[in-house]
ZANULO-275162 format. One line per field, with one value per atom (N, C-alpha, C): residue in three letters; atom name; x, y, z; residue number from 0. Coordinates in pm, 1 decimal, decimal comma, padded with zeros to 6 digits, m for minus. Layout:
BEGIN
resn: (Ala/...) .
name: (CA/...) .
u: (X/...) .
v: (Y/...) .
w: (Z/...) .
resi: (NUM/...) .
! end
This chain:
BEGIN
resn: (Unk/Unk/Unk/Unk/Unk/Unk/Unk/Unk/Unk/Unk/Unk/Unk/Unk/Unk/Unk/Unk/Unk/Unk/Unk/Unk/Unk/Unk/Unk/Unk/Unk/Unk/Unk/Unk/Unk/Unk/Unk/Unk/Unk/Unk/Unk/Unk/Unk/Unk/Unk/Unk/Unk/Unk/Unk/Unk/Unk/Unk/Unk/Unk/Unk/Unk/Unk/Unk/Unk/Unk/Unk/Unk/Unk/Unk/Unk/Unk/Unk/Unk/Unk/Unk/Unk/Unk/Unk/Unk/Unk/Unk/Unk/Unk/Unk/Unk/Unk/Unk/Unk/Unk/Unk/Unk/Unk/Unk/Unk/Unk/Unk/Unk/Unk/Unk/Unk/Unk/Unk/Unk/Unk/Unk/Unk/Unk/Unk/Unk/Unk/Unk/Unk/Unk/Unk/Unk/Unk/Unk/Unk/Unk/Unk/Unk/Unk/Unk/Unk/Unk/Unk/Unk/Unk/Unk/Unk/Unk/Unk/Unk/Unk/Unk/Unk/Unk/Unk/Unk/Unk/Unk/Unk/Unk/Unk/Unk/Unk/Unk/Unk/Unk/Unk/Unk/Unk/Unk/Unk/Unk/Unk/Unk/Unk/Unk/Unk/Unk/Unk/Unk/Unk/Unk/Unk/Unk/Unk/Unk/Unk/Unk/Unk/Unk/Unk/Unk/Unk/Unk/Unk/Unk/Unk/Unk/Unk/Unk/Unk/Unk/Unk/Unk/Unk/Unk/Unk/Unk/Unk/Unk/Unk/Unk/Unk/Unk/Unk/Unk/Unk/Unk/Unk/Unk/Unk/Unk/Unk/Unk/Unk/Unk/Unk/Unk/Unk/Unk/Unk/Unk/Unk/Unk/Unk/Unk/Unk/Unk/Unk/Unk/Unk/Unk/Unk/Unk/Unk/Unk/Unk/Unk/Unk/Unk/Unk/Unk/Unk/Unk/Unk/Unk/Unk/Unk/Unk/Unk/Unk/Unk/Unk/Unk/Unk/Unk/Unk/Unk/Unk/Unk/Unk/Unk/Unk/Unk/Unk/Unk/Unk/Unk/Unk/Unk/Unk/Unk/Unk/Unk/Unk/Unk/Unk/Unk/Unk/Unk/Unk/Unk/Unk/Unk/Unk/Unk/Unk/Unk/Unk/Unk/Unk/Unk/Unk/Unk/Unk/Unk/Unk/Unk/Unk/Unk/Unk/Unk/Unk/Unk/Unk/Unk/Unk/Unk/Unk/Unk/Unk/Unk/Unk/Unk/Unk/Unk/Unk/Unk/Unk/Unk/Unk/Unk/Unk/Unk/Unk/Unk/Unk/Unk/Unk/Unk/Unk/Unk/Unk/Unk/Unk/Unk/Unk/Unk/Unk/Unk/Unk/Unk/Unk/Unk/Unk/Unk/Unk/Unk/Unk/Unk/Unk/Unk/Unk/Unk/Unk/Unk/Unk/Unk/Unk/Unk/Unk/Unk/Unk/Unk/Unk/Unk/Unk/Unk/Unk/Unk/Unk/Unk/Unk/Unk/Unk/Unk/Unk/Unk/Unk/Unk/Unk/Unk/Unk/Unk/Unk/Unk/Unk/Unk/Unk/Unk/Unk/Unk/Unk/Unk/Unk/Unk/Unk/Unk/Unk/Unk/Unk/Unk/Unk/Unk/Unk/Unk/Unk/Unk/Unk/Unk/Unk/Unk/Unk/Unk/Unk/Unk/Unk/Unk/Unk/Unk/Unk/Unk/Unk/Unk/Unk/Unk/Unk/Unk/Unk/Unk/Unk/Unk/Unk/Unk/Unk/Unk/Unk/Unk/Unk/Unk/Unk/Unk/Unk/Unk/Unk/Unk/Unk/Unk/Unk/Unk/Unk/Unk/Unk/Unk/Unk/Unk/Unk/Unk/Unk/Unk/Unk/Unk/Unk/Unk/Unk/Unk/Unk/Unk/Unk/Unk/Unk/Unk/Unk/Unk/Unk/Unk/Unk/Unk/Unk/Unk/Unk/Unk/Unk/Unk/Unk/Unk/Unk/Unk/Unk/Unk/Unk/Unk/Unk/Unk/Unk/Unk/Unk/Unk/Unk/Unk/Unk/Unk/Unk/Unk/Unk/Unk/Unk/Unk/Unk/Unk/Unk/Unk/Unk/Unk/Unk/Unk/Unk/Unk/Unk/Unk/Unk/Unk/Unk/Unk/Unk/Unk/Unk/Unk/Unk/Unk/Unk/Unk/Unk/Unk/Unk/Unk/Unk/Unk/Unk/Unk/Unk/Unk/Unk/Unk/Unk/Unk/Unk/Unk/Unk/Unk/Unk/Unk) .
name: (N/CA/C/N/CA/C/N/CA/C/N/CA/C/N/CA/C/N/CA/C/N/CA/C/N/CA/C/N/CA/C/N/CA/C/N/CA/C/N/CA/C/N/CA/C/N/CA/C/N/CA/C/N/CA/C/N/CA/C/N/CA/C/N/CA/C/N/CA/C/N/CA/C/N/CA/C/N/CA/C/N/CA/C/N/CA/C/N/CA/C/N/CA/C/N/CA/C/N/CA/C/N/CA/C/N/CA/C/N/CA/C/N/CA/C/N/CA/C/N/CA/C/N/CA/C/N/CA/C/N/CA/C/N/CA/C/N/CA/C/N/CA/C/N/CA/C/N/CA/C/N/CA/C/N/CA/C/N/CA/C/N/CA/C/N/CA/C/N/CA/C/N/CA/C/N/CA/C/N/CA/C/N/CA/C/N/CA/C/N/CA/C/N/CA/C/N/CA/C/N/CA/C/N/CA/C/N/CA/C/N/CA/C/N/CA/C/N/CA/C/N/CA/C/N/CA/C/N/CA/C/N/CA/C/N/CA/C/N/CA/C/N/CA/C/N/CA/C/N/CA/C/N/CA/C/N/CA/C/N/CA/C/N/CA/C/N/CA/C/N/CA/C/N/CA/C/N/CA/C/N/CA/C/N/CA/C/N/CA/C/N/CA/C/N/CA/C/N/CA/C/N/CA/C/N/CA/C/N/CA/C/N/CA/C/N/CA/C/N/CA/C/N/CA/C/N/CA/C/N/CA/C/N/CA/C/N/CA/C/N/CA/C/N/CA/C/N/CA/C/N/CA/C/N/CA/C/N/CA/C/N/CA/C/N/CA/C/N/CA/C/N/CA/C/N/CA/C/N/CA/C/N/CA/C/N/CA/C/N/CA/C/N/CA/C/N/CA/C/N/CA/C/N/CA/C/N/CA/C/N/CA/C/N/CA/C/N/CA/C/N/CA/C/N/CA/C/N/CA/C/N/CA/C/N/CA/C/N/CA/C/N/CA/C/N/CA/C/N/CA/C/N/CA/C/N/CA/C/N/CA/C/N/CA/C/N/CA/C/N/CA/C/N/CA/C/N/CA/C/N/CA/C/N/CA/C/N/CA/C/N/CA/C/N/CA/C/N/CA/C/N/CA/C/N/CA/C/N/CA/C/N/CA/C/N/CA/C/N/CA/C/N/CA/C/N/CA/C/N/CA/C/N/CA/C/N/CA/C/N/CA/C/N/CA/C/N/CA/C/N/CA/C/N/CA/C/N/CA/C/N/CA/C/N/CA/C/N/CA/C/N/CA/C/N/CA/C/N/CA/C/N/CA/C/N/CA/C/N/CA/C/N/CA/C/N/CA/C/N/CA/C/N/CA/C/N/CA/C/N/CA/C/N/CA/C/N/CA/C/N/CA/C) .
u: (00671,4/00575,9/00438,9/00333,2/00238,3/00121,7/00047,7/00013,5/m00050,3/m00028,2/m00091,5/m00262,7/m00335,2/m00500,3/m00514,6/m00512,8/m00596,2/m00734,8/m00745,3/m00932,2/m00950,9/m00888,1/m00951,5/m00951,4/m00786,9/m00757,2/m00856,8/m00936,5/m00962,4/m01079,9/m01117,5/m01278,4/m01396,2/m01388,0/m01488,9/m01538,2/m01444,3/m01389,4/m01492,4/m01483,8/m01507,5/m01594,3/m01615,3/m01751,6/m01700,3/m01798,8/m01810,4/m01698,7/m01661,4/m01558,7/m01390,5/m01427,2/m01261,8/m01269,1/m01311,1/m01342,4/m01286,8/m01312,3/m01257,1/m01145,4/m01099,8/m00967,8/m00873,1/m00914,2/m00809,2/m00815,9/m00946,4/m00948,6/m00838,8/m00854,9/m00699,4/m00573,8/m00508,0/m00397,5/m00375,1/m00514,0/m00440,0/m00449,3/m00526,6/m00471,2/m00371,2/m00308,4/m00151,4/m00069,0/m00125,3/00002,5/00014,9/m00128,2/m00141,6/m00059,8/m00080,9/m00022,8/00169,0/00197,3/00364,8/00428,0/00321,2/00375,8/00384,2/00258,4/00265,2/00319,6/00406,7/00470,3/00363,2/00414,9/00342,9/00262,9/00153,2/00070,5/m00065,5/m00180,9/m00322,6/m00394,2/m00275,5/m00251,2/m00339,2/m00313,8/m00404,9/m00568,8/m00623,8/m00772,7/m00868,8/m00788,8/m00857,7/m00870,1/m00728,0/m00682,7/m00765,5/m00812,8/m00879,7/m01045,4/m01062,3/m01222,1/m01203,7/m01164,5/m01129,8/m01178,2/m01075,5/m01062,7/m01182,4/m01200,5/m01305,5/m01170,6/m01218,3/m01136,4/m01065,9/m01091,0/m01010,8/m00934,2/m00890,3/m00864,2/m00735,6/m00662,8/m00556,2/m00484,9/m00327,0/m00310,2/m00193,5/m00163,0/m00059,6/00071,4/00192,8/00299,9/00326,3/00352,6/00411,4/00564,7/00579,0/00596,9/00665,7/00665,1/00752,8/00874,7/00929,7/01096,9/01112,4/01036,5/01010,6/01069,6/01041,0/01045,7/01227,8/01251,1/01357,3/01404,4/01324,7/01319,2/01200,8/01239,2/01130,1/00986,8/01034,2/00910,6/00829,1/00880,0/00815,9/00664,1/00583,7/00452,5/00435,9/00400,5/00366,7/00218,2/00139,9/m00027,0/m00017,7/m00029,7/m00033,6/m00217,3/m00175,5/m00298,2/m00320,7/m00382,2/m00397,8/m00258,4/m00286,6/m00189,5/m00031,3/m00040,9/00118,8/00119,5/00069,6/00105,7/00129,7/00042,8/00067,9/00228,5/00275,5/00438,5/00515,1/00460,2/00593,5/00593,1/00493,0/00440,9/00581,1/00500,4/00607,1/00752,5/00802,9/00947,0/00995,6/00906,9/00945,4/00981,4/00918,1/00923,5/01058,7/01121,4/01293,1/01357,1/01328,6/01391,1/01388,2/01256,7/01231,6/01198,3/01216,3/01182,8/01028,2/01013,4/00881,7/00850,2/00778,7/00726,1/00541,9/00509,1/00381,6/00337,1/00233,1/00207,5/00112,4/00127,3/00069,4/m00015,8/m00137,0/m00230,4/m00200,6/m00196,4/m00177,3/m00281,2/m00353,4/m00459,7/m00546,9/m00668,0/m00772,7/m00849,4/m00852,4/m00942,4/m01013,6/m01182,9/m01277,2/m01299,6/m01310,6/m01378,7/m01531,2/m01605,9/m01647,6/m01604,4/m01655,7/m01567,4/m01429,1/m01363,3/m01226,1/m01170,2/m01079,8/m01030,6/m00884,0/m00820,7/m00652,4/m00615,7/m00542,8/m00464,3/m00291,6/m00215,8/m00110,6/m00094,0/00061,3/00092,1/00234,5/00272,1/00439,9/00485,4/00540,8/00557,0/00676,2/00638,1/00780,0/00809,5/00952,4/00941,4/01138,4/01189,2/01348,9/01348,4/01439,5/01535,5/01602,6/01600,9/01673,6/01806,6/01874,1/02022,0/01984,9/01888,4/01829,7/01817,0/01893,0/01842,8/01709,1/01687,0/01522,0/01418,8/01379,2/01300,3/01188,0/01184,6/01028,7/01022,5/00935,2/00903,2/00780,1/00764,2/00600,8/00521,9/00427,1/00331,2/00202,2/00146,7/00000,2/m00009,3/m00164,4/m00237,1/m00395,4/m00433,4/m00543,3/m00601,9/m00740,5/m00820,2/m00974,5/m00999,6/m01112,7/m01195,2/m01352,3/m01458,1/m01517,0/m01594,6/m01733,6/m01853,1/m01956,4/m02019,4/m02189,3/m02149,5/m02263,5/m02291,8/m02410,9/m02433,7/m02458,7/m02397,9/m02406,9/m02251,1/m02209,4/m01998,8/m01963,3/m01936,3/m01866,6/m01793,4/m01731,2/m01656,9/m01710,3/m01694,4/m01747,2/m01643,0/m01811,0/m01733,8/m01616,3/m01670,9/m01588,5/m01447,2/m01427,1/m01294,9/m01216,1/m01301,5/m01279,2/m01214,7/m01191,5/m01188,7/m01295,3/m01425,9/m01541,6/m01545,0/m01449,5/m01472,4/m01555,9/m01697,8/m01828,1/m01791,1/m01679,1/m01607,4/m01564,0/m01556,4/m01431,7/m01520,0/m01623,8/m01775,4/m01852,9/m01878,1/m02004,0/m01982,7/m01763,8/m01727,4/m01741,1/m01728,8/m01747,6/m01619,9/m01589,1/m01444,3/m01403,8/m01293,9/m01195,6/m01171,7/m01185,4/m01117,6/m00993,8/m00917,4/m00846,8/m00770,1/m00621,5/m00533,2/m00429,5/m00366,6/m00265,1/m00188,6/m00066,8/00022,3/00157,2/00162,7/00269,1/00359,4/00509,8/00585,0/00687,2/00818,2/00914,9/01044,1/01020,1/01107,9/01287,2/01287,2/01432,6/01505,9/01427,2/01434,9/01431,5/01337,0/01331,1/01388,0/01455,9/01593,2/01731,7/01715,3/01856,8/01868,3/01742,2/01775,8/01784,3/01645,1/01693,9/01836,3/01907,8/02064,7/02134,1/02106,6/02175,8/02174,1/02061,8/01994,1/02058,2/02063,0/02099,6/02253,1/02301,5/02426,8/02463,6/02375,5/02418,0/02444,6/02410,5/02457,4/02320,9/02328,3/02208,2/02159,6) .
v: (m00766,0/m00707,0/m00707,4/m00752,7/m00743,8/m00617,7/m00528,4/m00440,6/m00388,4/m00307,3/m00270,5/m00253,9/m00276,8/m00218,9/m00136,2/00019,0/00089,5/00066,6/00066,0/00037,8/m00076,6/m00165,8/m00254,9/m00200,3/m00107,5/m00107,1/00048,4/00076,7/00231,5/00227,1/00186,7/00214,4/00206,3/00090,5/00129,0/00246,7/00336,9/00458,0/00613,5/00607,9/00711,7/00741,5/00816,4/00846,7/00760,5/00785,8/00717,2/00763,2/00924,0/01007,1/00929,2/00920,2/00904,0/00813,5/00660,6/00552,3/00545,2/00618,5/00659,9/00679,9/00765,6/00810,4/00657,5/00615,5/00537,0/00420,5/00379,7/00311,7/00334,4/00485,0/00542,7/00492,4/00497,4/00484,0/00333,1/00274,7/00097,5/00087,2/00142,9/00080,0/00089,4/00265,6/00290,2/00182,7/00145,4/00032,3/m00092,2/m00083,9/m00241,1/m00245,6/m00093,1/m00123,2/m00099,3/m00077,4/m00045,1/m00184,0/m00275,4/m00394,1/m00529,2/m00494,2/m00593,9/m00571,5/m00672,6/m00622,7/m00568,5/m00525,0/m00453,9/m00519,1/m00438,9/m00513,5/m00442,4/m00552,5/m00464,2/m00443,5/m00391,7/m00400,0/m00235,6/m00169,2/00013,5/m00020,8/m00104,6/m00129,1/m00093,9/m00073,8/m00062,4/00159,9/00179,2/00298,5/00402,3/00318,6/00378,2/00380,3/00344,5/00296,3/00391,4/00425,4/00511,8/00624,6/00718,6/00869,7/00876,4/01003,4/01046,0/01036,5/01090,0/01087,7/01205,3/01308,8/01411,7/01434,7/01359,6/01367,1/01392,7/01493,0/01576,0/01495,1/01493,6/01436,1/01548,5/01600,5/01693,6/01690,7/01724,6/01667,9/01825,4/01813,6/01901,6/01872,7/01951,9/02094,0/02112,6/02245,8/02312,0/02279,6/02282,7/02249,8/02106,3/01999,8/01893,8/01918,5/02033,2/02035,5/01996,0/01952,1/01932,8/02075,0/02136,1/02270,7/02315,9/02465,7/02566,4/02581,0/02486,1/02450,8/02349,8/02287,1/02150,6/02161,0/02101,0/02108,8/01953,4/02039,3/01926,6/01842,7/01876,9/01866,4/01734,0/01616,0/01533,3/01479,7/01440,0/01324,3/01186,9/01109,0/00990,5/00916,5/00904,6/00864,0/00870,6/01021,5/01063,0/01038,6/01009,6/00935,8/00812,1/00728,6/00585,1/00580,4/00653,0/00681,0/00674,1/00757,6/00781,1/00666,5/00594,7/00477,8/00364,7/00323,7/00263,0/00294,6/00424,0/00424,2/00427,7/00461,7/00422,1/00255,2/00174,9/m00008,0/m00010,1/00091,0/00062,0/00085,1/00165,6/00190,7/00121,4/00115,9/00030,5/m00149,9/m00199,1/m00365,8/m00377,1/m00285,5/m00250,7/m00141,8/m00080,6/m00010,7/00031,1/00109,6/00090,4/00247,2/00276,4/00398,6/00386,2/00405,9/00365,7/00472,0/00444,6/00592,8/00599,0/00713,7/00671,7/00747,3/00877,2/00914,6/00979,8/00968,9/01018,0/01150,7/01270,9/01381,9/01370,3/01330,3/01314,8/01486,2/01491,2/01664,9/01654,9/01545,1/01515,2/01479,1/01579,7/01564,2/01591,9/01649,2/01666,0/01570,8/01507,1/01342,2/01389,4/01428,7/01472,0/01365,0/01258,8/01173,8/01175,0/01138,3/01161,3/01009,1/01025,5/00901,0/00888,0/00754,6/00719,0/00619,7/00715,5/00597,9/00532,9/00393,8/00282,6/00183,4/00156,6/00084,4/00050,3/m00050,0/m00052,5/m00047,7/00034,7/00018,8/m00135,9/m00141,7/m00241,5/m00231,6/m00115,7/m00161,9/m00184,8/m00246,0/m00255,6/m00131,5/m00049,0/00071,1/00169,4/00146,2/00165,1/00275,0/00287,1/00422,9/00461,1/00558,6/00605,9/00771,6/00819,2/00903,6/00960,4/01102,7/01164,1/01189,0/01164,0/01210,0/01247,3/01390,1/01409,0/01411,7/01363,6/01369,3/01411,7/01497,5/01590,2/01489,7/01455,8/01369,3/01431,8/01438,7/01550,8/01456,9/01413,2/01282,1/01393,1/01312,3/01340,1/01349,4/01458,8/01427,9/01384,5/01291,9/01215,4/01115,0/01064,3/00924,4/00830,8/00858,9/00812,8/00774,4/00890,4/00864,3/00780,8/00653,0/00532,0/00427,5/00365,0/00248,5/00143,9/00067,0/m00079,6/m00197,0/m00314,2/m00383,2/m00479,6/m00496,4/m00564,8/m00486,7/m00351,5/m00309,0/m00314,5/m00313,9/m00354,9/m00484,6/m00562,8/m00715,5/m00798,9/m00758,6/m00776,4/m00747,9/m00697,2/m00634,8/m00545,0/m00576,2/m00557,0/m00400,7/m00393,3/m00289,6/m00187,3/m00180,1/m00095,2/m00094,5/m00131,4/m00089,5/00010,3/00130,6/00222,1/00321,3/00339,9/00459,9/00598,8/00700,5/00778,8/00840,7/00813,7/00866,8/01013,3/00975,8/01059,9/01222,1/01343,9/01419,1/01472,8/01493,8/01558,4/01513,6/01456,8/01433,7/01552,2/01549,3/01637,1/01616,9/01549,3/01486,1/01605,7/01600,5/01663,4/01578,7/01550,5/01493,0/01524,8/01461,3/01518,7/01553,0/01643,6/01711,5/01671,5/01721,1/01701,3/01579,0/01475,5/01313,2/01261,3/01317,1/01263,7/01278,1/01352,5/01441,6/01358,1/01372,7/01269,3/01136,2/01064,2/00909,3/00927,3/00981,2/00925,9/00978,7/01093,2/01101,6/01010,2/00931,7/00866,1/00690,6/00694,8/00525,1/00541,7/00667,4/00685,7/00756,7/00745,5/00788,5/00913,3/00997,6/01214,0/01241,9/01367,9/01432,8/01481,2/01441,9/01423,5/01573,5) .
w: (00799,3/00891,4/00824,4/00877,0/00849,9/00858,3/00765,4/00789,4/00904,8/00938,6/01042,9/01021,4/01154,7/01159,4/01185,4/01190,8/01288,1/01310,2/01198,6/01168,1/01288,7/01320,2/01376,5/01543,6/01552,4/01711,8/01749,0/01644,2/01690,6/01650,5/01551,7/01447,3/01539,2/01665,7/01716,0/01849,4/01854,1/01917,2/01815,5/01692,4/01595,5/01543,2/01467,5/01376,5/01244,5/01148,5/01012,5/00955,8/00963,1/00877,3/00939,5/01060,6/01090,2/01078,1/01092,9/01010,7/00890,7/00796,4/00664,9/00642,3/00758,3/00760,8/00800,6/00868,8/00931,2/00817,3/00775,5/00637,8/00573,9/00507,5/00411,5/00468,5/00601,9/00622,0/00621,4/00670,8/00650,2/00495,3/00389,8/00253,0/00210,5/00312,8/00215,3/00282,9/00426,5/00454,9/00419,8/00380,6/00257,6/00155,1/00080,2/m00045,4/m00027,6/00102,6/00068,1/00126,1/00249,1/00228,2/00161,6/00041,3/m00057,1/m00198,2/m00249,4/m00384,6/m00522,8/m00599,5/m00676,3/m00743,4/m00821,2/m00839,6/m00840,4/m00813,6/m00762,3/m00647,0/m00591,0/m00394,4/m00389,2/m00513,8/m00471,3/m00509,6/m00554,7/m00555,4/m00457,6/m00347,2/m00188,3/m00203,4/m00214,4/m00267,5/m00349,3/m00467,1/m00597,9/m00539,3/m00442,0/m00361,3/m00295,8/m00204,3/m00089,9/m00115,5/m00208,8/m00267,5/m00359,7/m00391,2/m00509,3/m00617,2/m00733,4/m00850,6/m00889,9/m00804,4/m00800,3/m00679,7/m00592,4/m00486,8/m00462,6/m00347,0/m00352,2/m00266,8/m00241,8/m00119,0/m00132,5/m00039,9/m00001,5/00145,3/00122,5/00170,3/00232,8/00372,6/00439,3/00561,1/00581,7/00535,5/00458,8/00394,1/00267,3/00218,4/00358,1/00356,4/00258,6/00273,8/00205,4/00096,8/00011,1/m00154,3/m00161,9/m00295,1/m00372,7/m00429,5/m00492,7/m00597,7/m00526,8/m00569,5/m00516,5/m00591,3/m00731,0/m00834,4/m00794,3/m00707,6/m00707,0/m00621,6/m00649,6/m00602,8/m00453,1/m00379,9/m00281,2/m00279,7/m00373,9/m00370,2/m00534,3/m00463,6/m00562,0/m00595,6/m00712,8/m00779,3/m00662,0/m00669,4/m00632,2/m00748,1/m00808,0/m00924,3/m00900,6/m00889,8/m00840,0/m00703,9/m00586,4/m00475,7/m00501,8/m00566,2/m00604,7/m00648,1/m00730,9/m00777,7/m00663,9/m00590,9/m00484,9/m00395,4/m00344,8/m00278,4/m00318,8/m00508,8/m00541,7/m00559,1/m00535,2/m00515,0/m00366,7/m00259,8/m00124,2/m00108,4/m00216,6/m00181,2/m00233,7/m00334,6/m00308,8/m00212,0/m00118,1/m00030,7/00127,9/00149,1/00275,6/00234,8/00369,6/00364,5/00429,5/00541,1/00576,5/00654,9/00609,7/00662,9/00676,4/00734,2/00771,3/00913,0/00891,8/00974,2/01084,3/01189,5/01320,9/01390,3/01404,4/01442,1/01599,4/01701,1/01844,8/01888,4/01776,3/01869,4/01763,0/01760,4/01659,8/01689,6/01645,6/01668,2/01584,2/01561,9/01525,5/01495,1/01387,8/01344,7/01278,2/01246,8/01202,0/01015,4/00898,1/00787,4/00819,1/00883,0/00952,6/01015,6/01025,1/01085,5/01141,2/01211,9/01257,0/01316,5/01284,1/01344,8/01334,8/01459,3/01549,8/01525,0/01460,6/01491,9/01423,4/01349,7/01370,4/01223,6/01134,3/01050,8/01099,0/01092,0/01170,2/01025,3/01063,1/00907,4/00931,2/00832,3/00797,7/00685,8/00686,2/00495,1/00477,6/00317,7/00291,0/00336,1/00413,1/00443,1/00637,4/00643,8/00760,7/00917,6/00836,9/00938,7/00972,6/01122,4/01146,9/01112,7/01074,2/01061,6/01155,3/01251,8/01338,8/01318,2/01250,4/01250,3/01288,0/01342,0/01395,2/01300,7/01238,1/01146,6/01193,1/01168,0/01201,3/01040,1/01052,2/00917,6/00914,0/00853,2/00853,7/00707,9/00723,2/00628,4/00624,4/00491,2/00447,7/00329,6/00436,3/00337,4/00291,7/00188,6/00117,6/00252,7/00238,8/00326,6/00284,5/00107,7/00058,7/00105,2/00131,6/00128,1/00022,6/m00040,4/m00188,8/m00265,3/m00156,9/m00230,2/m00140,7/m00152,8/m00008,2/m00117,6/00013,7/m00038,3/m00067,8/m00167,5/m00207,0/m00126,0/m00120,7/m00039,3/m00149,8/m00250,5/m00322,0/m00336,4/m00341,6/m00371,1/m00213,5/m00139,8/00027,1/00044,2/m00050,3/m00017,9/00079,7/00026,7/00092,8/00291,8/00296,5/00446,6/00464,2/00551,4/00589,2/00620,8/00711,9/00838,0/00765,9/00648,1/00548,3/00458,7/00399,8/00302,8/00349,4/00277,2/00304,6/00399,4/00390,3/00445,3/00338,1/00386,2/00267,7/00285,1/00119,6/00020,3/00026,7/00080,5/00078,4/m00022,2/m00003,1/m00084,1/m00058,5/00048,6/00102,2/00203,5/00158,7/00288,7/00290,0/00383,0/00450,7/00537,0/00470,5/00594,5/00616,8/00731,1/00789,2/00869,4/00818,5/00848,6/00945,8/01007,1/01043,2/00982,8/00911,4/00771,7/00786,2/00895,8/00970,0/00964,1/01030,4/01020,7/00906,0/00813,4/00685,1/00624,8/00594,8/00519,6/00577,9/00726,4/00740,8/00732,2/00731,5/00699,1/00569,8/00461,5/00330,4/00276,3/00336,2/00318,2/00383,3/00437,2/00530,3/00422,4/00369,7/00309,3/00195,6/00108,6/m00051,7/m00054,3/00042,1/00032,6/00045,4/m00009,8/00043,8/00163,2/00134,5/00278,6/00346,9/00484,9/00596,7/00576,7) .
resi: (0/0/0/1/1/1/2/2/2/3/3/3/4/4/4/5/5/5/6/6/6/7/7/7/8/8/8/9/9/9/10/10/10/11/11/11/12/12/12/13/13/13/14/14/14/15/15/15/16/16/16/17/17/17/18/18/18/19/19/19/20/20/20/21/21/21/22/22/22/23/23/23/24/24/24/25/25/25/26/26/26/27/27/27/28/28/28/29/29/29/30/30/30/31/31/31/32/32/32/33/33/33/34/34/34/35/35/35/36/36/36/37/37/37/38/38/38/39/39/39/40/40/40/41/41/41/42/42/42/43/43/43/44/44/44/45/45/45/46/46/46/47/47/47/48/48/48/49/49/49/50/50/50/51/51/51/52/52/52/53/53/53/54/54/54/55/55/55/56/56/56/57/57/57/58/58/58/59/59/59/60/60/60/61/61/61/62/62/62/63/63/63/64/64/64/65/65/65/66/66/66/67/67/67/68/68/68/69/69/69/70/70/70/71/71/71/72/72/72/73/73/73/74/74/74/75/75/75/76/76/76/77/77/77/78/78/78/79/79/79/80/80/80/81/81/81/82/82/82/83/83/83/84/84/84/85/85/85/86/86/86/87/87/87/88/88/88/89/89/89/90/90/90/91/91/91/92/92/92/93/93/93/94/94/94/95/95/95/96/96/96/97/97/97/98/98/98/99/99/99/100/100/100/101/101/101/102/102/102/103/103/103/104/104/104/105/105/105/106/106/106/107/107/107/108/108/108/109/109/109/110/110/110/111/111/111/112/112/112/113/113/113/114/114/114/115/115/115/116/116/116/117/117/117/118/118/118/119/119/119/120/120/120/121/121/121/122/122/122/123/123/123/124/124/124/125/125/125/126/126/126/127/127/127/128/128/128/129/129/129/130/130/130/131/131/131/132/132/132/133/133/133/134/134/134/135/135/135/136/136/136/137/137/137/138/138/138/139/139/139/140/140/140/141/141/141/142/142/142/143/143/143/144/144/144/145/145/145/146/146/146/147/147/147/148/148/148/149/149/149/150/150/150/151/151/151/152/152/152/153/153/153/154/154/154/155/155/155/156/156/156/157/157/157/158/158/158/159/159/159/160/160/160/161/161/161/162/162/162/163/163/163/164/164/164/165/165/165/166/166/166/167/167/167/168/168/168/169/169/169/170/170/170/171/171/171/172/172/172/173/173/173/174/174/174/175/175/175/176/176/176/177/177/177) .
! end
């Protein structure tokens, strides 16, 4: 499967910020359908350098220790251990609330596991820019895309998943109990 655009099916719908946002979600679907490598360059452009990305809801956790509020870094981790598990996958925006620095997009991660069973899940995701004109994306880390240069970077995502679903396929893909 080839990554999905939002940027392309929505960008000219938005402001600069949600622009940004939807930027973010096509790099993560860049980087989970190309093998490893220097597929997060787009990624490392995007975010500031302290930038949070956080996993909801709660129920999510493994341990009651475990922290849902990752690094850029430690998302990149989990990125690359989702490519063991799926053949493709990729996240589909269906509707954009422009907040200005606030970006809320509704939408569907779709994707198969390597034991070819399908995955669709609901995802809203809450996305929080810089509101410098000075903090943006380069076009070179853009892969010189004009469209995806001189958005301004990311501090703050917030995805909220479907906990329920998620819990029973990956019990379902790794063998546990749903």
């Amino acid at each position: 499967m080839a990554p999905i655009d939002n940027l392309k099916a929505k960008g000219s719908e938005v402001s600069i910020h949600a622009r940004a946002a939807l930027n973010f979600i096509d790099a993560v679907n860049e980087a989970i359908t190309f093998p490893s490598g220097n597929q997060y360059t787009r990624l490392h452009d995007i975010m500031v350098s302290d930038a949070k990305i956080e996993s909801a809801p709660s129920s999510l956790k493994a341990a009651p220790e475990q922290s849902l509020i990752n690094t850029l870094g430690e998302q990149l981790n989990t990125l690359e251990g989702m490519k063991g598990l799926f053949k493709d996958l990729g996240v589909m925006v269906e509707k954009v609330v422009d907040g200005g620095k606030e970006t809320v997009m509704f939408g569907h991660a779709i994707g198969q596991a390597h034991s070819g069973l399908e995955f669709k899940d609901d995802r809203v995701i809450l996305v929080q820019t810089t509101d410098s004109e000075n903090d943006v994306t380069t076009s070179d880390a853009q892969g010189s895309d004009e469209t995806r240069a001189g958005l301004p970077r990311i501090v703050y995502v917030k995805e909220f998943v479907d906990s329920a679903y998620l819990k029973s396929f990956l019990g379902t893909v790794m063998g546990g109990p749903n």
